[in-house]
C-alpha positions in Angstrom: 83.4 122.8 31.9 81.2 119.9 30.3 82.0 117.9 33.8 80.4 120.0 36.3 76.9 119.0 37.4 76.6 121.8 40.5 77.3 125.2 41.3 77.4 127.2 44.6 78.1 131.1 44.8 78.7 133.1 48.0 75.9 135.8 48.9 77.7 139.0 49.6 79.1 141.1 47.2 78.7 138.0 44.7 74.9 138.1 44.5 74.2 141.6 46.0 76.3 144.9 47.0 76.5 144.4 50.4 78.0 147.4 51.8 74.6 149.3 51.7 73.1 146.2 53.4 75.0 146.3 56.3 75.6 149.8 56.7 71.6 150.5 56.8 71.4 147.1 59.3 73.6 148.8 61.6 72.5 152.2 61.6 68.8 150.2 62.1 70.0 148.1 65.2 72.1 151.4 66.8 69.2 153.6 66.6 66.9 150.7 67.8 69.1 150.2 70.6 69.3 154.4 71.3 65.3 154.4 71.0 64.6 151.4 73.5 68.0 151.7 75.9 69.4 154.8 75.7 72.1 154.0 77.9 73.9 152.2 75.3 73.7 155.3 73.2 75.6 157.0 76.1 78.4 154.4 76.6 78.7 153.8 72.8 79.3 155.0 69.1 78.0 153.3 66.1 81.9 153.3 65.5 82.4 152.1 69.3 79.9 149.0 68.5 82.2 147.9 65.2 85.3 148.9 67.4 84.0 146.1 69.9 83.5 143.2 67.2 87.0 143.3 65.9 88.4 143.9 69.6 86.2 140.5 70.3 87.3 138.6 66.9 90.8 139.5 67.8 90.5 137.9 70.8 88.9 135.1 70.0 89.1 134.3 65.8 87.0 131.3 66.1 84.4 133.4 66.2 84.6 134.4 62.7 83.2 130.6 61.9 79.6 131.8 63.6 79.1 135.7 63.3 75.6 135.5 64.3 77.2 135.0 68.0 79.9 137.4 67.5 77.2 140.1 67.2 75.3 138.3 70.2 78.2 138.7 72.4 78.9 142.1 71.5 75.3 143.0 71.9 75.3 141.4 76.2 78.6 143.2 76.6 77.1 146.3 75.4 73.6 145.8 77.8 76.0 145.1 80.3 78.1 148.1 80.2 75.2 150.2 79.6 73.4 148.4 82.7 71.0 146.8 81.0 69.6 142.5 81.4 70.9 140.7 78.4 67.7 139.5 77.9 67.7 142.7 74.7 70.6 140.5 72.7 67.4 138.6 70.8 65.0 141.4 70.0 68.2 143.5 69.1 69.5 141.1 66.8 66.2 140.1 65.2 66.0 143.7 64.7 69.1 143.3 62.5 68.8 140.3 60.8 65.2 141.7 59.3 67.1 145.1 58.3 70.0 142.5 57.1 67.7 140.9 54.7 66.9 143.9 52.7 68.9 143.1 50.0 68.1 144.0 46.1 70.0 141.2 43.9 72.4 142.6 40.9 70.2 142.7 38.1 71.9 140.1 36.5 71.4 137.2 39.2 67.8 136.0 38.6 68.0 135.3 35.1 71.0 134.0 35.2 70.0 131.5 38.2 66.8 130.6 36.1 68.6 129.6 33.5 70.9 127.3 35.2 68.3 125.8 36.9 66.8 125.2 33.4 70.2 123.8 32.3 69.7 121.2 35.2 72.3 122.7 37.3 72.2 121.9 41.2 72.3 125.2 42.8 73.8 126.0 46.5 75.0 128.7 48.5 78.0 129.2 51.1 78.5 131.8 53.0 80.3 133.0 56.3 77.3 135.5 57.3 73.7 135.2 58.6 71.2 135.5 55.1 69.1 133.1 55.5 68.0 132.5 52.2 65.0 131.2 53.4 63.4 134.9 54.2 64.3 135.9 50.3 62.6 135.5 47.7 66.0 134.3 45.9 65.8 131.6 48.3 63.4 129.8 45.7 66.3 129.0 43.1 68.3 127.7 45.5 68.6 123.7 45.9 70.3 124.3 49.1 72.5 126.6 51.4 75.1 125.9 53.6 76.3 128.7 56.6 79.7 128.5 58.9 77.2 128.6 61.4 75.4 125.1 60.1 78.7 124.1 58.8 80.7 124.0 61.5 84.0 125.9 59.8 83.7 129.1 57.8 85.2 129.2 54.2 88.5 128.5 53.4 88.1 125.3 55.6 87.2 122.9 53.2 84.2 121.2 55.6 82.3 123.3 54.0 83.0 122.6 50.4 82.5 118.7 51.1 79.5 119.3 53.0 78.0 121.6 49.6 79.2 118.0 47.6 77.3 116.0 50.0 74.2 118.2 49.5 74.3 118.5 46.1 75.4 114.5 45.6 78.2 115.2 43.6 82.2 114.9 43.8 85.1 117.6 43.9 85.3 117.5 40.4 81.6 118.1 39.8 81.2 120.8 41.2 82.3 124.8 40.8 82.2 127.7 43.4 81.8 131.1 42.5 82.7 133.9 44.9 84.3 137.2 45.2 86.7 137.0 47.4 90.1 135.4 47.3 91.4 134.3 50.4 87.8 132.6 51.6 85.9 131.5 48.4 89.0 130.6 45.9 91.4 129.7 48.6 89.1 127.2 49.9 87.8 125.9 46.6 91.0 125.0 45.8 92.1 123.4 48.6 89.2 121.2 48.2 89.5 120.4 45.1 86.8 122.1 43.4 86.6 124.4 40.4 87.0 128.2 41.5 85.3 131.0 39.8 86.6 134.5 41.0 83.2 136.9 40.6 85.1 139.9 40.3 83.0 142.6 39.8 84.7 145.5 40.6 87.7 144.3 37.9 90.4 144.0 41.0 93.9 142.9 40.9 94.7 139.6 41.1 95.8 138.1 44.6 99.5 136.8 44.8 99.4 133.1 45.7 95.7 132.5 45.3 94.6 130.7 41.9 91.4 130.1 40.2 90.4 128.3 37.7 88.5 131.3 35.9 87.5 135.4 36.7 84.2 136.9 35.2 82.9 140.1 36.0 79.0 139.6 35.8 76.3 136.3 35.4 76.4 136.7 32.1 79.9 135.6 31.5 79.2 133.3 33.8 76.7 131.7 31.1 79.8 132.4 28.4 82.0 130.1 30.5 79.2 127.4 31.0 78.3 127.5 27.2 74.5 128.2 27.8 74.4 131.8 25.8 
């Protein structure tokens, strides 16, 4: 893979476990929320609040490009049932997004990025969540990060793989993607043209229909693939 100049990984699950994250995030906004408008804690279950984001998605899927106002909306709906102002939605969700960013990389990332910055590599980010790299400390080895939210179109769309090529100042062919999961990170790769790298920790099956252009399991192969060991 002599040709590629650029890489960009997704965040979650790629970089970090993120299943701890989130779980400890919500448990941080739902006992927030019972602490400061106990109502809500009457009308609603930790369970009932995740219950109420997939009811919303369902109804309306675009919002799966911008999840910072999914959980905004879900957040009013639940002040307003509980008979509460909406004016709670921002402290509640900045409440989440610091708990969000408590994130402890795989101990494999930070070497691994230090060295492919060292290599010269341009290094980006794409995800469909709300990190903002800029409140990490990981956020230094980064050359840039894109969002659906500052995108416009969450992955697969392939917006956002041009816009990581404009970023970076590369073409399709220049640059590789590496991401855990299938139908968003390799899917959209693909479709734009770029090389895909399945990040697949957790050694899962292969997804009918989707291809990628190469599967490790940690950075390190990573390094194997790029011939920098």
């Amino acid at each position: 893979m002599k040709h590629l100049r650029a890489l960009t990984f997704d965040l979650d699950d790629t970089l970090w476990d993120n299943r701890p994250v989130l779980m400890a995030a919500e448990q941080s906004l739902y006992d927030w929320l019972c602490r400061n408008f106990p109502r809500i804690g009457l009308h609603y279950t930790l369970e009932d609040m995740l219950v109420l984001r997939r009811h919303l998605l369902q109804q309306d899927p675009e919002l799966s490009n911008d999840v910072t106002r999914l959980r905004k909306i879900s957040l009013a709906i639940a002040a307003e049932t509980a008979g509460y102002d909406k004016r709670l939605v921002e402290p509640a969700f900045a409440v989440f997004l610091e708990a969000r960013h408590r994130i402890t990389p795989y101990s494999d990332v930070v070497p691994v990025l230090r060295k492919l910055r060292s290599a010269g590599y341009i290094l980006g980010t794409l995800t469909n969540g709300n990190t903002d790299l800029r409140r990490l400390a990981l956020g230094a080895l980064f050359d840039f990060s894109l969002s659906a939210a500052t995108a416009g179109r969450a992955k697969p769309h392939p917006l956002m793989f041009e816009e990581a090529c404009r970023c970076a100042g590369v073409n399709a062919l220049q640059l590789a993607h590496i991401g855990d999961e299938p139908d968003t990170d390799l899917a959209g790769a693909q479709n734009a043209g770029i090389t895909a790298i399945w990040m697949n920790r957790k050694g899962l099956p292969a997804v009918p229909g989707i291809e990628h252009h190469a599967e490790i399991h940690d950075m390190a192969e990573l390094l194997d693939l790029l011939d920098l060991t």
